[in-house]
Structures are given as C-alpha cells and as structure tokens.
Backbone as a chain_set.jsonl record, in Angstrom:
{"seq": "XXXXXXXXXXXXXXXXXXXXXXXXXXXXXXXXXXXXXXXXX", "coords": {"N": [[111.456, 96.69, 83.498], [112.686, 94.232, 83.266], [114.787, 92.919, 82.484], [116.851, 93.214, 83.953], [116.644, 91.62, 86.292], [117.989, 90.024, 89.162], [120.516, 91.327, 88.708], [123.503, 93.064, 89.054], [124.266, 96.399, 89.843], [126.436, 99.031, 89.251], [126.783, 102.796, 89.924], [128.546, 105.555, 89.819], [129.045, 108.435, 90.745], [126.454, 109.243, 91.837], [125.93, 111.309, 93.643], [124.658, 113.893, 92.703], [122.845, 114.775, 89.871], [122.712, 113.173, 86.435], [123.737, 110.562, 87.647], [122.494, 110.308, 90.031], [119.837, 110.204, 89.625], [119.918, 107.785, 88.295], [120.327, 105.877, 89.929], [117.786, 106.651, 92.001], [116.269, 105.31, 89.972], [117.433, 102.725, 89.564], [116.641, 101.839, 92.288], [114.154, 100.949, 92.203], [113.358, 99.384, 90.832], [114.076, 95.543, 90.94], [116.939, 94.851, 91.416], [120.102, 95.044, 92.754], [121.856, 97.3, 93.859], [125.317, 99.289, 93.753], [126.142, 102.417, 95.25], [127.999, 105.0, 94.996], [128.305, 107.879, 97.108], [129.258, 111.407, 97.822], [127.867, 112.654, 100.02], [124.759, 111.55, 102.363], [121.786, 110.593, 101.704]], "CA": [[112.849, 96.382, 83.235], [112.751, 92.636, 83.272], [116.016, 92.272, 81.989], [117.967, 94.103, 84.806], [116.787, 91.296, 87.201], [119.031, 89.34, 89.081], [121.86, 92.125, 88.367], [124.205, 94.509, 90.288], [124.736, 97.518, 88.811], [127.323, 99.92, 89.727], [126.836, 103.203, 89.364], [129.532, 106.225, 90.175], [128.47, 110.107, 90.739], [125.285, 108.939, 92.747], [125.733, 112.588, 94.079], [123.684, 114.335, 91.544], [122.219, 114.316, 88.06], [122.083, 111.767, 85.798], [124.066, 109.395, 88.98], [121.493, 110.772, 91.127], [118.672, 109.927, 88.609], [119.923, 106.367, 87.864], [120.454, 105.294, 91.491], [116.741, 106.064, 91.719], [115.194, 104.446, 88.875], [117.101, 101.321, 89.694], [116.476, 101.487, 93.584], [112.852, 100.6, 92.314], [113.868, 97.647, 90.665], [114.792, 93.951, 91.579], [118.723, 95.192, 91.266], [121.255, 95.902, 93.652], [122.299, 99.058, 93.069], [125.744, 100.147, 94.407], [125.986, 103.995, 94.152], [129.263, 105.576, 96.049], [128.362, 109.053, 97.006], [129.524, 111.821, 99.069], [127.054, 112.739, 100.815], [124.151, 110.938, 102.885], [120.917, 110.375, 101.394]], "C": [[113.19, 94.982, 83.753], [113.877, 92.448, 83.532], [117.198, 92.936, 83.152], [117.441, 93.142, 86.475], [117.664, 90.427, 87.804], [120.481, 90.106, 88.952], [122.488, 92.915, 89.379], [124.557, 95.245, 89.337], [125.596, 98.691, 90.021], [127.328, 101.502, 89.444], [127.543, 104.39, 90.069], [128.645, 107.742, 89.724], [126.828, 109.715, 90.982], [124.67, 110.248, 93.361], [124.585, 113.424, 93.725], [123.691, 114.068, 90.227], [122.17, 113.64, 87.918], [122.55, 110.602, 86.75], [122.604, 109.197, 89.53], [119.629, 109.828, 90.708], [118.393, 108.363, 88.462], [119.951, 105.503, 88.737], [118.449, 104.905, 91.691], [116.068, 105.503, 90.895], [115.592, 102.961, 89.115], [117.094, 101.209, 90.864], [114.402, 100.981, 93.151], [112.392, 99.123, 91.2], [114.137, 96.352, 91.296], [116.459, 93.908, 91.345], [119.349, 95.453, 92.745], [121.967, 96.674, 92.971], [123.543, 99.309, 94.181], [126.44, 101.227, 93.777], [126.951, 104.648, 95.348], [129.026, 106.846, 95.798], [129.129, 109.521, 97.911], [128.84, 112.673, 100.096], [125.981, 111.611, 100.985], [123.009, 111.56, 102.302], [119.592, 110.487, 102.071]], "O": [[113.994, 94.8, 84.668], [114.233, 91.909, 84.58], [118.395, 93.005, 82.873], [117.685, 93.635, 87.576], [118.337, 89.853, 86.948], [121.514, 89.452, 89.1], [121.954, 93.329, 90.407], [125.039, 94.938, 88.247], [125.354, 98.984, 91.192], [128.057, 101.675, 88.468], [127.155, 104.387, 91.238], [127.916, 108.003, 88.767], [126.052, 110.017, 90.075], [123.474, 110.434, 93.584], [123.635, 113.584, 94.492], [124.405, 113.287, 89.597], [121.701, 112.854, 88.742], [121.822, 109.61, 86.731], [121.841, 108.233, 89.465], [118.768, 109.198, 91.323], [117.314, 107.772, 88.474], [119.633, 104.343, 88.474], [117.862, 103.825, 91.624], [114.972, 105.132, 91.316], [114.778, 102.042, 89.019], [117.694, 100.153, 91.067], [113.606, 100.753, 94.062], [111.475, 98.321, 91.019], [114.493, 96.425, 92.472], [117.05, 92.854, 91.113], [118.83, 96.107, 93.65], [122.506, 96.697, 91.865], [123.207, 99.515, 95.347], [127.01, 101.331, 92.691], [126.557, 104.74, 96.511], [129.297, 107.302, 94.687], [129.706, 108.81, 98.733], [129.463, 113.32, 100.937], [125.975, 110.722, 100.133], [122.949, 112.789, 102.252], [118.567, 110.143, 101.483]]}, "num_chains": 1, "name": "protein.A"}
C-alpha cells in the first residue's frame, strides 16, 4: 500500500470489527493511524 504513505488516516469505531480490523492493517503501514476507542488495547 504505497499509496497510503505519507498519510494520516482517521479511523472511528477502532473498538471492534471492521474499526478494529482497519486500525490493524494500517498500524503495519508507513501511516499514522488515529483510531479513538473505548477501551485500551
């Protein structure tokens, strides 16, 4: 995912599912990822 470098991505319901899902796929990226949950990780 080339194209997602250099980026911040925002992503909301970090909690679970597809949040949950998308937090990790781009925590393994060159992104900053911020992901507002409510719980601790």
């Amino acid at each position: 995912m080339n194209y997602l470098q250099n980026k911040v991505a925002i992503v909301t319901g970090a909690s679970s599912g597809i949040g949950a899902a998308t937090t990790r796929a781009l925590a393994a990226q060159p992104t900053v990822s911020i992901s507002p949950t409510r719980q601790d990780w």
